[in-house]
C-alpha positions as CSV (number, residue, x, y, z in Angstrom):
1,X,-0.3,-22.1,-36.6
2,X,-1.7,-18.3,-36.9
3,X,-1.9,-16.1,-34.4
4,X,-4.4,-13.6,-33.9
5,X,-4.3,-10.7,-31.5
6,X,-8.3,-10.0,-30.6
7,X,-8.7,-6.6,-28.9
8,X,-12.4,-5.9,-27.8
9,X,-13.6,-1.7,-28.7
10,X,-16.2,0.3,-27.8
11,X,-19.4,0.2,-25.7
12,X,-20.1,2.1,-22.7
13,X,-16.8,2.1,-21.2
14,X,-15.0,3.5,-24.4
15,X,-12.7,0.3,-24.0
16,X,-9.8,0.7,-26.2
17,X,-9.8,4.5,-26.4
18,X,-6.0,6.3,-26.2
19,X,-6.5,7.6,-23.0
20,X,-8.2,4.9,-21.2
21,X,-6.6,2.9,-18.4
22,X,-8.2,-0.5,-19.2
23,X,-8.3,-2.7,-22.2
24,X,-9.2,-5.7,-23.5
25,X,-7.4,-8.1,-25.4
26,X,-6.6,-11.7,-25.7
27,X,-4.5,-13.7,-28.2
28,X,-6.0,-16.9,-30.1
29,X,-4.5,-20.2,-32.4
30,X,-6.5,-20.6,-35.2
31,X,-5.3,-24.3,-34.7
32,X,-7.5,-24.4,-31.7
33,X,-10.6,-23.5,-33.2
34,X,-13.5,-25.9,-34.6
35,X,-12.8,-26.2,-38.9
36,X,-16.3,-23.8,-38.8
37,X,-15.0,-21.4,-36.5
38,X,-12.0,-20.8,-38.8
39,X,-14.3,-20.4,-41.8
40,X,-15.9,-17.3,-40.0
41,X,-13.2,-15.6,-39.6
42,X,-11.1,-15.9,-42.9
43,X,-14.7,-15.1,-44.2
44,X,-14.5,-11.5,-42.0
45,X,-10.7,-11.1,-43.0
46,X,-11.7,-11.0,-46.8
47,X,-14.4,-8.8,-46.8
48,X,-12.2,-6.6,-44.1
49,X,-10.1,-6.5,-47.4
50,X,-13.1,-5.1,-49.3
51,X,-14.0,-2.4,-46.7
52,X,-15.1,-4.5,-43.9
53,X,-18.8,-4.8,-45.2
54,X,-19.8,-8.0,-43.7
55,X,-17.9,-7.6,-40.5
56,X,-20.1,-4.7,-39.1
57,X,-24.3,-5.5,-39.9
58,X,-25.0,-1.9,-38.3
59,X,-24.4,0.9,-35.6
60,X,-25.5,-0.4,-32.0
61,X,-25.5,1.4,-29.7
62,X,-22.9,0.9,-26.7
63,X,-22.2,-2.5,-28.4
64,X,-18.6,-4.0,-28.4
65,X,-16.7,-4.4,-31.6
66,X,-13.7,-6.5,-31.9
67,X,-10.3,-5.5,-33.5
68,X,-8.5,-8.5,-34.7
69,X,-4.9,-8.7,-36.2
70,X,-3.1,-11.8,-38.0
71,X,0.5,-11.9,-39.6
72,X,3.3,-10.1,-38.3
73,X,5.5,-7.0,-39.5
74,X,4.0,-5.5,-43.3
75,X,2.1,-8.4,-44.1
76,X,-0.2,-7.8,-40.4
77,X,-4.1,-8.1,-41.9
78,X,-6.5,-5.8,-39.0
79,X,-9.8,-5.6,-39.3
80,X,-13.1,-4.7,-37.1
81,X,-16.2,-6.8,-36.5
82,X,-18.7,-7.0,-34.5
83,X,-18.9,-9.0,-31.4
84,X,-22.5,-11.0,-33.0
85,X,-20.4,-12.2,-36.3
86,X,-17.6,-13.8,-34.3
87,X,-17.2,-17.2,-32.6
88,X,-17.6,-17.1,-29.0
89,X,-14.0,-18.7,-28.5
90,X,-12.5,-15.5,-30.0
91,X,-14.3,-13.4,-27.9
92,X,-13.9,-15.3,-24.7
93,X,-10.2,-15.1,-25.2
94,X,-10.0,-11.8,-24.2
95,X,-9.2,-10.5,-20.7
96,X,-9.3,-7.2,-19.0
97,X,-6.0,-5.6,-18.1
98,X,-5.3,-2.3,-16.5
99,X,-2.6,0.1,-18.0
């Protein structure tokens, strides 16, 4: 079982900004998703190790991006990508929350 901590970023709203008083985030088991699904995202978790170049395709504009965590304590892996290059259980496990 791994855990990962999905946080959705950005678009017009500024979600996830240090001052803002809603964000988005959501927790998923990677033992719930489809073998493919899983692929996908140790696929974005290596190249976030090599300086996240598959994870973001290119600047839209107002677009959300995703922050997703995995591990716990020194060993935590984050990276960013791009709400197009993940599976659409990840991103529908986020909800809003005010804060």
């Amino acid at each position: 079982m791994t855990l990962v901590r999905v946080e959705r970023i950005g678009g017009v709203a500024g979600f996830g900004l240090a001052a803002g008083h809603l964000r988005s985030i959501g927790t998923i088991d990677t033992a719930t998703l489809k073998p493919a699904e899983q692929k996908i995202l140790d696929v974005l978790f290596s190249h976030g190790a090599q300086g996240k170049a598959a994870a973001h395709p290119g600047p839209a504009c107002d677009a959300f991006c995703y922050r997703l965590s995995r591990g716990s304590g020194a060993a935590t892996e984050t990276i960013e990508a791009a709400e197009a290059a993940l599976p659409a259980a990840v991103v529908q496990c986020v909800r809003d929350e005010i804060v």
